[in-house]
MIMIDO-872101 format. One record per residue (C-alpha): x, z, y. Coordinates in steps of 0.1 Angstrom, whole numbers, plus 5000, padded with zeros to 4 digits. Layout:
BEGIN
      X      Z      Y
      X      Z      Y
...
END
This chain:
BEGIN
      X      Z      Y
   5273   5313   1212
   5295   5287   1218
   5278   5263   1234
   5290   5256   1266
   5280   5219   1270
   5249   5220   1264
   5225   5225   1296
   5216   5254   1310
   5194   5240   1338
   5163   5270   1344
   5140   5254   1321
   5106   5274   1306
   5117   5290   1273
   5089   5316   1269
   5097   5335   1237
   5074   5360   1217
   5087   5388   1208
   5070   5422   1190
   5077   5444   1219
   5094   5445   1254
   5113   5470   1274
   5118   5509   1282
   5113   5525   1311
   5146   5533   1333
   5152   5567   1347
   5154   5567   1385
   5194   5579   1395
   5212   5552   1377
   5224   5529   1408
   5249   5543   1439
   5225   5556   1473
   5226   5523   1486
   5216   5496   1461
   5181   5481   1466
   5160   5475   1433
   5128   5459   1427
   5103   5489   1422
   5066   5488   1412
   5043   5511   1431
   5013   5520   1408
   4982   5535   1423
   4959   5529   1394
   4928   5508   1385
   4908   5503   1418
   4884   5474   1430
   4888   5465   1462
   4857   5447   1480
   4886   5435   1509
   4918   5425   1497
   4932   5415   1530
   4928   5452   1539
   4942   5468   1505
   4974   5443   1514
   4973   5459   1550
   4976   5498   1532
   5003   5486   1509
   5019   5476   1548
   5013   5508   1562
   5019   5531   1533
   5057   5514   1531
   5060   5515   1568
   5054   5559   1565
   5087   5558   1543
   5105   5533   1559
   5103   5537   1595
   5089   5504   1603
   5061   5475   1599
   5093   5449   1603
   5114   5465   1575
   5080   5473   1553
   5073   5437   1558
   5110   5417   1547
   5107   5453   1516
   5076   5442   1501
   5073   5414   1476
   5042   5414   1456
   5006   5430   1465
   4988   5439   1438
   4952   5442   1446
   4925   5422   1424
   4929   5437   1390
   4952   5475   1404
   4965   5488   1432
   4996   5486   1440
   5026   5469   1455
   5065   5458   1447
   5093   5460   1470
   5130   5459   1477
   5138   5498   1478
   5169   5521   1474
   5163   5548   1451
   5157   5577   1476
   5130   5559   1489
   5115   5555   1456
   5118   5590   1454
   5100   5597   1486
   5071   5571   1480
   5067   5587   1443
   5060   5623   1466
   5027   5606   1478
   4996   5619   1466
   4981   5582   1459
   5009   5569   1442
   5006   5575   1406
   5040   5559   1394
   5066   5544   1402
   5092   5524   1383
   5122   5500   1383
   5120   5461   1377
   5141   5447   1358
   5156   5476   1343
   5180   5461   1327
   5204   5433   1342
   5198   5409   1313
   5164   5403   1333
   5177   5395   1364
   5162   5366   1385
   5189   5362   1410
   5190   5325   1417
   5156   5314   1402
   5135   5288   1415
   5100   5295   1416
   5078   5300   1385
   5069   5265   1372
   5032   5254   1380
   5024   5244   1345
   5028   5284   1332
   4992   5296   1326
   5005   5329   1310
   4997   5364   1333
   5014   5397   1336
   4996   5422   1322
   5003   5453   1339
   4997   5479   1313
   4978   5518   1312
   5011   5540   1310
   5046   5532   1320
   5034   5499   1337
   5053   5468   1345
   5057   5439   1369
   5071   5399   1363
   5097   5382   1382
   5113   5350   1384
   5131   5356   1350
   5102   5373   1332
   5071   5352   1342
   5048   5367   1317
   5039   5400   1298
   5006   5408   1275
   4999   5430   1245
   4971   5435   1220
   4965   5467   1201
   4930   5461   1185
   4950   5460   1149
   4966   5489   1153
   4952   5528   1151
   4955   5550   1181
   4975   5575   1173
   5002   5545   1172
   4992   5533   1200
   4995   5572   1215
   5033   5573   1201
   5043   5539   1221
   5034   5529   1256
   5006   5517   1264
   5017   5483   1277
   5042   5454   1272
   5068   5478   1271
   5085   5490   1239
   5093   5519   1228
   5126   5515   1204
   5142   5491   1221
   5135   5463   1193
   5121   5438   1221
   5144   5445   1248
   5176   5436   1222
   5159   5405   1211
   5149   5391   1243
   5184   5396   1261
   5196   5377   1226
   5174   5349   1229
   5178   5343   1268
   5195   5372   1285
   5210   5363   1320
   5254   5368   1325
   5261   5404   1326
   5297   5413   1328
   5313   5443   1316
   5287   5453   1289
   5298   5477   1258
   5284   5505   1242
   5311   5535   1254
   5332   5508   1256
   5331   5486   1221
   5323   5453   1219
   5335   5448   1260
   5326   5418   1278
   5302   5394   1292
   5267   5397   1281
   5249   5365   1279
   5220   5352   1258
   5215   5317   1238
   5199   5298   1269
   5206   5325   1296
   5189   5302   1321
   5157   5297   1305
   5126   5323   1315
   5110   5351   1293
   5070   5358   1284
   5067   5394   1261
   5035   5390   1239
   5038   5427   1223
   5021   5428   1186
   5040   5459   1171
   5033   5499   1178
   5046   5529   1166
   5061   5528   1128
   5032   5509   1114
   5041   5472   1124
   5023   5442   1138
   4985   5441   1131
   4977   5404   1115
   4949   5400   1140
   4970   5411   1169
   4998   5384   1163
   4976   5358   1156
   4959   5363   1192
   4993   5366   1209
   5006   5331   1191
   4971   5316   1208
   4975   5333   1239
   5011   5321   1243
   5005   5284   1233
   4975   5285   1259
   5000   5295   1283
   5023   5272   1281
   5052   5283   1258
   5080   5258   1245
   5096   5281   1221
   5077   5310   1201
   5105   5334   1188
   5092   5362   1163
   5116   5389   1149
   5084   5403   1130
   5085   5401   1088
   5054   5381   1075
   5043   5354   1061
   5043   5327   1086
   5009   5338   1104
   4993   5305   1090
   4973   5289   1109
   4987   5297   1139
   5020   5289   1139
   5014   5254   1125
   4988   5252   1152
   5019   5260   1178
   5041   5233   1159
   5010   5207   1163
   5013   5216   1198
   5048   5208   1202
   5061   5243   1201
   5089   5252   1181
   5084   5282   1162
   5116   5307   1150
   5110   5335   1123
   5132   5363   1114
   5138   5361   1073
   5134   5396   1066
   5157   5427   1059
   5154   5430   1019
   5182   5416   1002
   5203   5410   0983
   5184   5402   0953
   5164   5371   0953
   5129   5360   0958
   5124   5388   0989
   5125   5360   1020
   5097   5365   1042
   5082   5341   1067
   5085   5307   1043
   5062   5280   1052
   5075   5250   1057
   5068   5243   1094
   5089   5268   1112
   5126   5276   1113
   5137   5308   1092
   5165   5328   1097
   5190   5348   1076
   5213   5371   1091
   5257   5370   1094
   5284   5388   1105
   5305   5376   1135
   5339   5374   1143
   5343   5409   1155
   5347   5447   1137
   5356   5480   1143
   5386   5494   1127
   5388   5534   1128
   5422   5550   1120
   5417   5577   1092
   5451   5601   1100
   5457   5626   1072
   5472   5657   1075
   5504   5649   1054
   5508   5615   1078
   5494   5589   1063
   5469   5568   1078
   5439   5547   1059
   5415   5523   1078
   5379   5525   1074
   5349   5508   1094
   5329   5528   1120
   5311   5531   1157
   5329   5561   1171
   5337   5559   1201
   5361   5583   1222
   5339   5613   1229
   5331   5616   1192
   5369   5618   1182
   5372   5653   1163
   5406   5659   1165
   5421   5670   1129
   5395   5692   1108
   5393   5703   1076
   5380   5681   1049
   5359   5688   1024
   5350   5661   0994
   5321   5657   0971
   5318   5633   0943
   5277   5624   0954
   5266   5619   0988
   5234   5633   0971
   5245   5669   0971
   5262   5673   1004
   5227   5684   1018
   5224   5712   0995
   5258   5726   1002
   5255   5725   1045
   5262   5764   1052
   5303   5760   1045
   5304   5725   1061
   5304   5739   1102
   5332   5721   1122
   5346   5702   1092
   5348   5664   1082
   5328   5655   1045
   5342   5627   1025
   5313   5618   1001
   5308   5588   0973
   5274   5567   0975
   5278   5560   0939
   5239   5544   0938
   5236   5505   0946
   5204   5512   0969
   5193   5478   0994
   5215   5478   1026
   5183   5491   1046
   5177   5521   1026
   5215   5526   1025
   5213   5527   1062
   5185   5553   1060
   5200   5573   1036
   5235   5576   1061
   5211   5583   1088
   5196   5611   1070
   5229   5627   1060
   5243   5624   1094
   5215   5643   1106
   5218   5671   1083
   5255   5673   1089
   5249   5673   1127
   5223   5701   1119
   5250   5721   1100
   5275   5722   1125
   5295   5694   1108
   5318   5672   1127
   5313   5642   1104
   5313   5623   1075
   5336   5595   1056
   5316   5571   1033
   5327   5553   1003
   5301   5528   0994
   5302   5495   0981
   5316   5470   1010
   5291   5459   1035
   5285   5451   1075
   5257   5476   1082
   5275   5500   1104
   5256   5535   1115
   5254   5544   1154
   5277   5575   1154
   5263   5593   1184
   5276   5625   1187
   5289   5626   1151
   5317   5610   1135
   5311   5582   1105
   5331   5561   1089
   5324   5536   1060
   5354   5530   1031
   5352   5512   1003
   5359   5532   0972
   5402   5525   0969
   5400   5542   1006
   5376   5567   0994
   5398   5581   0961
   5431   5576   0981
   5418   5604   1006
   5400   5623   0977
   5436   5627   0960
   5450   5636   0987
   5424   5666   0994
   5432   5672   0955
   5468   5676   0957
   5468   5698   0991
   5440   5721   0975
   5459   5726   0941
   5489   5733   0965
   5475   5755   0984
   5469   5743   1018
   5438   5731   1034
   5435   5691   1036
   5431   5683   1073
   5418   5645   1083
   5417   5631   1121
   5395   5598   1127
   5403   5585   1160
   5380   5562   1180
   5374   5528   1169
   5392   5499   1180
   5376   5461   1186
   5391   5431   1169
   5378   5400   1177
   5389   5364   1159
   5399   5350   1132
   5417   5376   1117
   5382   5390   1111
   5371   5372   1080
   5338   5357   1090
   5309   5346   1093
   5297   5362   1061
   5257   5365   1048
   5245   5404   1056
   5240   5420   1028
   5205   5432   1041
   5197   5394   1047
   5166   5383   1020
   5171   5360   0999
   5150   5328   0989
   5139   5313   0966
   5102   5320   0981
   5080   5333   0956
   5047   5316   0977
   5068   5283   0980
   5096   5272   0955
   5094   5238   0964
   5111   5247   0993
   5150   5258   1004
   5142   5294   1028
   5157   5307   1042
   5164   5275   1067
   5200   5286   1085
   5219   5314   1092
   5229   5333   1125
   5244   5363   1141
   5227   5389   1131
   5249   5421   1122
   5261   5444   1149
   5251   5425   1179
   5256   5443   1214
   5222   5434   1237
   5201   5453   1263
   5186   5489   1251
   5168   5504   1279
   5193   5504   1313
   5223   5498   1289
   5235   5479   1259
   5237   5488   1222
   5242   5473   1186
   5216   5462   1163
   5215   5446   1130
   5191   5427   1112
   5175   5390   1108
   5151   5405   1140
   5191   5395   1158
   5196   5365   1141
   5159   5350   1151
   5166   5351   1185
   5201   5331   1186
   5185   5302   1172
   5158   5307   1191
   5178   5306   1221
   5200   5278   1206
   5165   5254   1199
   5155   5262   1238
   5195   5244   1247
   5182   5216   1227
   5148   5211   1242
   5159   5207   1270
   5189   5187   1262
   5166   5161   1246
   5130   5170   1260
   5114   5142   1232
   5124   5163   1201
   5097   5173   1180
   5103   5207   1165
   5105   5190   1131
   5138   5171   1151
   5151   5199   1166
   5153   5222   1133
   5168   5190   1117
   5191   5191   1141
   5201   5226   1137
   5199   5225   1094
   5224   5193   1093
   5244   5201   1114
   5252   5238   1101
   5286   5247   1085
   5292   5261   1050
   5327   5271   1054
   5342   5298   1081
   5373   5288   1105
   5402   5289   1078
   5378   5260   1054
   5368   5293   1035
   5333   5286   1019
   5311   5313   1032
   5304   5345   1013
   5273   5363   1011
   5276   5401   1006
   5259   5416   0974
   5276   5439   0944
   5299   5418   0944
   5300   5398   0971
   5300   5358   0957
   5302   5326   0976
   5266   5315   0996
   5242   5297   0984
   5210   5276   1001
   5191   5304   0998
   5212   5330   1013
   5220   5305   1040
   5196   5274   1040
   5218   5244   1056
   5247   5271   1068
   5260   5290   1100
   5244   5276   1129
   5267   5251   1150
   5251   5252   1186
   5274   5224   1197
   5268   5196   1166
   5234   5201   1166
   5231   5187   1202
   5243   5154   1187
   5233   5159   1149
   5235   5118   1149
   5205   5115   1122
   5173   5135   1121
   5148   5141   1097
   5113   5142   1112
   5079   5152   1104
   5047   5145   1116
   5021   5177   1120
   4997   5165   1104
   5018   5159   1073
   5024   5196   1074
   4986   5204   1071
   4980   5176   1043
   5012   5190   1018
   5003   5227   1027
   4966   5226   1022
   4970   5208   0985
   4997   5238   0978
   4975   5266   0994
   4937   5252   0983
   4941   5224   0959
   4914   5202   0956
   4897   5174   0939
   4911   5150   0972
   4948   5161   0961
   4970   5143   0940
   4987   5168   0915
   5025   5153   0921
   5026   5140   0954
   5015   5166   0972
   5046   5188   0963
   5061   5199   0992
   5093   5189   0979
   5081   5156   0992
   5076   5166   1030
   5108   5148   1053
   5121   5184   1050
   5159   5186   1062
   5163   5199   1024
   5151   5195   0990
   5140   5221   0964
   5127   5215   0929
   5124   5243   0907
   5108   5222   0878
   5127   5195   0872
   5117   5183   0834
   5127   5155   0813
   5118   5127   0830
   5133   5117   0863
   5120   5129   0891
   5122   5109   0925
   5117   5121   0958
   5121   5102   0993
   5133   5110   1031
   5134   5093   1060
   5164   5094   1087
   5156   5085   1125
   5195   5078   1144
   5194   5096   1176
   5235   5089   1178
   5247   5060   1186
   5229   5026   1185
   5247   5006   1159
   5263   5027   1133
   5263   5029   1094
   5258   5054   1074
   5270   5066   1040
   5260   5090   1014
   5282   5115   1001
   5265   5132   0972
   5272   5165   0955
   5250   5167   0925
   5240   5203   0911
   5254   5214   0881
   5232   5195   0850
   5218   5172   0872
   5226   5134   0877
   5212   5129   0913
   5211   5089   0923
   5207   5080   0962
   5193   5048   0968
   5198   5027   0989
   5233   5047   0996
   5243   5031   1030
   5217   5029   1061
   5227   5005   1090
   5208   5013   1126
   5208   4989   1152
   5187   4987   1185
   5158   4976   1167
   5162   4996   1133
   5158   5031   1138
   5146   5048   1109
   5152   5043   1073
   5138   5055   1040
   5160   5064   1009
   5152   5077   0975
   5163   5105   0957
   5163   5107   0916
   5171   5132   0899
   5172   5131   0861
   5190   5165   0840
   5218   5162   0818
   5209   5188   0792
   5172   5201   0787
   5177   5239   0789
   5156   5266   0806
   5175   5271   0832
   5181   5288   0867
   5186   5268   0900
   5217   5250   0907
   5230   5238   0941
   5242   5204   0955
   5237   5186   0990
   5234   5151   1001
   5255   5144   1036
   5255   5111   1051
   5288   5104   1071
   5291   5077   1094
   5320   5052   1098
   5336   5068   1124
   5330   5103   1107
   5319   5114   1142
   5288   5127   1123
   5281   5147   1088
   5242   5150   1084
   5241   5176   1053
   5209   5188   1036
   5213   5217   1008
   5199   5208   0975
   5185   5232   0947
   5174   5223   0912
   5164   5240   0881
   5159   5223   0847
   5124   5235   0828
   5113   5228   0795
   5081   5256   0799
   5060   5249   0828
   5057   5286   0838
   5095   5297   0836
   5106   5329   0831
   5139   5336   0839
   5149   5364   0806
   5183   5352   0797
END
């Protein structure tokens, strides 16, 4: 994450997220290793709890050997709303205490070392929140985790029947997210051994609460999350982090932001094309997805020597040795032709630009039926982009098309002579730094400009969000998607909270919008994938790449008041007769970025306000990039802050140069201080109008 200065002190980041974490099989750890298990002996009343505490004694003492040891073993005594107990136990005396006709489960807490508590304070006294125990596979808090609820009364039975029946999850999806957002150190994680290294999330101090919305494959019930964001403010959250698509879960989020409560969404999995961001109201922070600095290079060895590169997830145990290949023009028809494919490697073209998602699908779905067949894998050429297939058990590899029709002519040319082309892919390798072109926007990653809201620039930044290695279960694995980007900036707004404690959210995704960068290490301007890839814009990447470091000291911020939020959104949402038509645009909210998709003849002016949280006395200047067709006037265009001048207002005017229907354009306005110690950027999109309802058919 890169953000070693800021504090990591074990301050309450409580994060909501859909779903938490799977149940670890017992026989993971070596014969001596305490863990923390939970003893579960169902749903009893007990009229005296001093005597249930007293059982949980003696019951531990049978196994142990001793009152003295039961006594330093146990740690919690569950007795008012179960029965049951935790305790400090080595796995063979799980096992035994399991045997025991009472005992109805038992399990391991944390399972995963991202949760561990080691060297945690006691649970601050202001957390309200509980830990809800849960029917089936049930869990217990510690130091690390200090809360746990979920809420199925949006959601059908059978999904609940297909999940577990508590705040764990059941895919992993909540697990990954919270190790992002605030995983403790964990050294030596990989998956088989890519991506090595230390594990960490983006405040890996800061304490967890699971509020788990989603079930099964049906989603988040709308009721369900709107409950959990009430639940959690009532608790005591400072930071709500939501990897769930949507559409802002108005009221409640803005009731979170009123509250002081910064609020992260995930921008949804549906690009590239415009217009699909989800999650865009102006009060919270959304996020788009990007690669990182790291890939996977697999070695494609044909049989006459040569050797191509391609993009995949194999790891050693999946490495083939050489086999024969087989080609097909179509991916489409490799499933009809499965009964002459055993032991052999396809090579198959995915001629069809489908969205990265379904793309994703579609691999899965022809890995499967190759695995099915007896195949030992498939090579992919496709268009280029990031989403990489887990390639357990199977070999994959992803080419673009030169790679793909450099192999195909070489199967040609052995065929027509004769011999059977033979192909070995070994093992991928892991390259990490800058000679891994990067960060670029995912291709999956939506894209704004929000249909609901035009007057505003979504999605807000961008963050890691393609291939990222976090806790699945007892282990680690990769995921992709803006569900993995959410939680990095979530993690990076709980660093800033409590670097500077008086932030408003409105500050602290200010902070994180100005302070972004556009361009990658080398000054490259950042790409965003598509067919073809082009250079990003504001709504592939808002204000940028998130810059945990500058935005600790973004040296201006633009701040809003709540209620300001409620005024603007309720004239958009519900106008009324109270509203007044033009100034209730929310292109006039002090939004870290300005969006006007119908800029018309006359000039159109709209104002901000800067509050210096750098140094005392400095000055300011603007640096303006106009968009394309637009003459855009800053005035006044140098601010001067002293001890008792803090904030200052500025207008904006924009006026177009030719009056054409047009399509948005892109500028920015920084202001740079004079001892260019800070660059406070905000994106800027216009599009000139001469129809009031446009439509785009040129």
């Amino acid at each position: 994450m890169g953000s070693q200065h800021l504090p990591s002190s074990s301050m309450l980041l409580l994060l909501f997220l859909s779903s938490f974490i799977h149940m670890a099989a017992l026989g993971r750890t070596p014969s001596s290793t305490k863990l923390l298990y939970i003893v579960y002996m169902g749903e009893r009343q007990h009229e005296d709890p001093d005597l249930v505490t007293a059982s949980h004694h003696d019951m531990l003492s049978s196994v142990l050997g001793s009152k003295e040891e039961a006594l330093s073993s146990i740690v919690y005594s569950y007795k008012h709303c179960f029965s049951g107990f935790a305790a400090m136990l080595t796995e063979s005396q799980a096992h035994q205490i399991a045997e025991l006709p009472e005992v109805i489960s038992v399990s391991i807490w944390p399972e995963s070392k991202s949760f561990n508590d080691d060297g945690y304070g006691p649970v601050p006294s202001r957390w309200k929140g509980v830990c809800e125990i849960g029917v089936q596979s049930p869990i217990s808090c510690n130091r690390k985790i200090i809360g746990a609820r979920y809420y199925s009364k949006d959601v059908d039975p059978s999904e609940i029947a297909r999940d577990y029946d508590s705040p764990r999850d059941a895919n992993g999806h909540g697990t990954h997210t919270a190790s992002t957002a605030a995983g403790s150190l964990v050294s030596d994680a990989s998956f088989h051994g890519l991506g090595a290294g230390t594990a960490r999330g983006g405040a890996p101090r800061a304490r967890l609460a699971i509020y788990k919305v989603c079930w099964g494959s049906v989603g988040c019930g709308q009721a369900d999350v709107l409950q959990a964001i009430d639940d959690a403010v009532g608790d005591g959250v400072d930071i709500l982090s939501l990897s769930i698509s949507g559409h802002g879960y108005f009221p409640a989020s803005l009731g979170a932001v009123k509250k002081g409560i910064t609020v992260v969404f995930s921008g949804g999995n549906d690009g590239p094309v415009p217009q699909t961001i989800n999650n865009a109201v102006p009060w919270i922070i959304t996020v788009a997805a990007s690669t990182i600095d790291r890939s996977f290079p697999t070695d494609i060895i044909l049989g006459n020597g040569r050797t191509l590169v391609g993009q995949s997830m194999c790891y050693a145990s999946s490495d083939p040795g050489y086999k024969e290949l087989v080609t097909f023009d179509s991916c489409l028809v490799v499933p009809q032709n499965l009964t002459h494919l055993a032991d052999k490697i396809v090579l198959c073209f995915d001629g069809a630009f489908a969205a990265p998602v379904a793309a994703f699908r579609e691999t899965s779905q022809l890995q499967a039926s190759l695995t099915q067949a007896g195949a030992r894998g498939a090579i992919i050429a496709r268009f280029p982009r990031s989403l990489l297939p887990d390639c357990s058990g199977i070999t994959c590899v992803l080419v673009d098309y030169d790679v793909g029709a450099q192999i195909s002519s070489y199967a040609r040319v052995e065929t027509a002579s004769g011999r059977i082309p033979m192909v070995h892919v070994s093992p991928a390798s892991n390259i990490v730094g800058r000679q891994v072109m990067s960060p670029r926007v995912a291709a999956f990653s939506s894209r704004g400009p929000s249909m609901d809201y035009p007057d505003l620039v979504k999605p807000d930044i961008t963050a890691p969000g393609v291939d990222i290695l976090a806790a699945v279960r007892d282990g680690y694995q990769f995921m992709s998607g803006t569900s993995m980007a959410c939680p990095h900036v979530s993690g990076v707004a709980a660093l800033l909270k409590a670097a500077h404690p008086q932030w408003s959210p409105a500050a602290i995704k200010s902070a994180l919008v100005t302070t972004a960068h556009t361009a990658n290490a080398y000054g490259f301007p950042i790409e965003a994938e598509g067919v073809p890839r082009k250079l990003a814009d504001p709504f592939d990447f808002g204000g940028g790449h998130i810059d945990p470091n500058k935005a600790a000291d973004p040296g201006l911020v633009y701040d809003v008041y709540p209620q300001d939020y409620s005024k603007f959104f309720n004239c958009t949402y519900a106008p009324s007769s109270t509203c007044d038509s033009e100034h209730s645009r929310l292109y006039h909210l002090n939004l870290p970025s300005i969006a006007i998709p119908d800029l018309k003849k006359t000039p159109l002016t709209v104002w901000r306000t800067v509050t210096n949280v750098g140094d005392t006395d400095s000055i300011y200047r603007a640096i303006g990039e106009s968009p394309p067709g637009v003459d855009m006037v800053v005035e006044p265009s140098l601010l001067q802050f002293n001890a008792s001048t803090t904030t200052h207002t500025f207008a904006v005017t924009f006026t177009p140069l030719q009056m054409v229907q047009g399509d948005f354009n892109f500028g920015s306005l920084t202001w740079l201080d004079d001892g260019k110690k800070h660059a406070v950027r905000i994106p800027i999109a216009v599009r000139v109008i001469i129809h009031d309802y446009f439509s785009d058919t040129s």
